[in-house]
N, C-alpha and C positions, 0 to 999 in steps of 0.2 A: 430782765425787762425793767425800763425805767417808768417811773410813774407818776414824772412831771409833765403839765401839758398836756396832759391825755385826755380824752374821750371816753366816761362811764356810763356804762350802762345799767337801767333798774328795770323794773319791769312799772308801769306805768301807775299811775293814784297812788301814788307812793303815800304812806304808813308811818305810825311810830318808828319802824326800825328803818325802814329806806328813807324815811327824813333825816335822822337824827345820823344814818352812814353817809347822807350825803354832805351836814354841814362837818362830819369830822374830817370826810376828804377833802373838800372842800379849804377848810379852817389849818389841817395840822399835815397834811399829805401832799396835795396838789393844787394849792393857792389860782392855778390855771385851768382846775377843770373845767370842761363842759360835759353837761348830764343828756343823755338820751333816755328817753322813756317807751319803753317794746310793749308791745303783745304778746311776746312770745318770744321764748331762748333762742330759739333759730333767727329771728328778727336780731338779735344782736348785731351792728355793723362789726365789719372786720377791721380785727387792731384796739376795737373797744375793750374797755377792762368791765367786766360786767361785777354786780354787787347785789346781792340779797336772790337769786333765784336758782334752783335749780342746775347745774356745771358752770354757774358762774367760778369765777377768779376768787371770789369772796362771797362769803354766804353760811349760814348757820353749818357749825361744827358740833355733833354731839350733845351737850344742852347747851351750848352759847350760841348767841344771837349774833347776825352778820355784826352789828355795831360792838360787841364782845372782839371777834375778829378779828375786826379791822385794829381797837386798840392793840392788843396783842402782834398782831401781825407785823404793824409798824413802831414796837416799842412805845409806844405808848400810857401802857399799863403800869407804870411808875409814878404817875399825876393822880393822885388821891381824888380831884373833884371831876374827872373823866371818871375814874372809878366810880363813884358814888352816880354818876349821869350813866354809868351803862347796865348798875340793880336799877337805876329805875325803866330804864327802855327794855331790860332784861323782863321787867315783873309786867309789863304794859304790853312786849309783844306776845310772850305765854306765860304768862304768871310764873308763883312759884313765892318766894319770900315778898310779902306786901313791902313798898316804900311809902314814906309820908305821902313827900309831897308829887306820886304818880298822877293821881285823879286830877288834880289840878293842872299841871302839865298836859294830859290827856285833855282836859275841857277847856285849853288856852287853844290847842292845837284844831281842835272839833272846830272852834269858831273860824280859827285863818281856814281851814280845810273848806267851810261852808260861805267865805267870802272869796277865795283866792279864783282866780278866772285862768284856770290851768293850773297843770304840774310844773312848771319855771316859775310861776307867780308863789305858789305856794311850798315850792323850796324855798325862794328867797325870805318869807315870813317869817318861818318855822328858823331860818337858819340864826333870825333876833334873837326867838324867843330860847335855842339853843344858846347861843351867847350870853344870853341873862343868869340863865338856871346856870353856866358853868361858871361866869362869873361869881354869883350867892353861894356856889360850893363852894367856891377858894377861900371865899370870905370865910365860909364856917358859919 
């Protein structure tokens, strides 16, 4: 199955980790997505690629995080500052090894989370402040 163009599904108030899978899909996967946001797995529409729940397509494996994943899934996992941005969404959805600069991250996201007017408003925010921190890890 291809996975340009497509229709993703999450499950809705989307999170440190369904933010941060939707700007990778988004950003490095499918430049065309559009995201739906469910109540519930069975709500998924048909044909949808679903991400971070329950029999979704993509979704926590063992102790990686959907955003884990997804790098891996689609090769990814060879970009050092993806790496370094998915300890931190790793340590932010269920802990485990502290990153620096998580908390910060987390209280950039807290704020767009507590202005954004919906789940489309508050992807698009988050998917900046994504862009910034992966830009500052390339840098070093």
């Amino acid at each position: 199955v291809g996975y340009q163009g497509r229709v993703w599904a999450t499950r809705k108030n989307p999170w440190i980790d369904r933010l941060a899978s939707a700007w990778l899909i988004k950003r490095f996967v499918d430049r065309k997505a559009r995201f739906v946001w469910i109540d519930k797995p069975k709500a998924r529409p048909k044909g949808a690629v679903g991400f971070d729940f329950d029999g979704a397509d993509f979704t926590h494996v063992s102790n990686r995080v959907t955003f884990e994943v997804l790098l891996s899934s689609f090769g990814l996992d060879s970009d050092p500052a993806l790496n370094q941005l998915a300890a931190t969404i790793h340590f932010l959805d269920v802990g485990g090894i502290p990153v620096e600069d998580a908390k910060g991250l987390e209280m950039i996201l807290k704020g767009a989370r507590s202005k954004a007017r919906g789940d489309d408003e508050l992807v698009l925010v988050a998917a900046k402040v994504f862009d910034h921190v992966h830009a500052a890890y390339r840098e070093g």
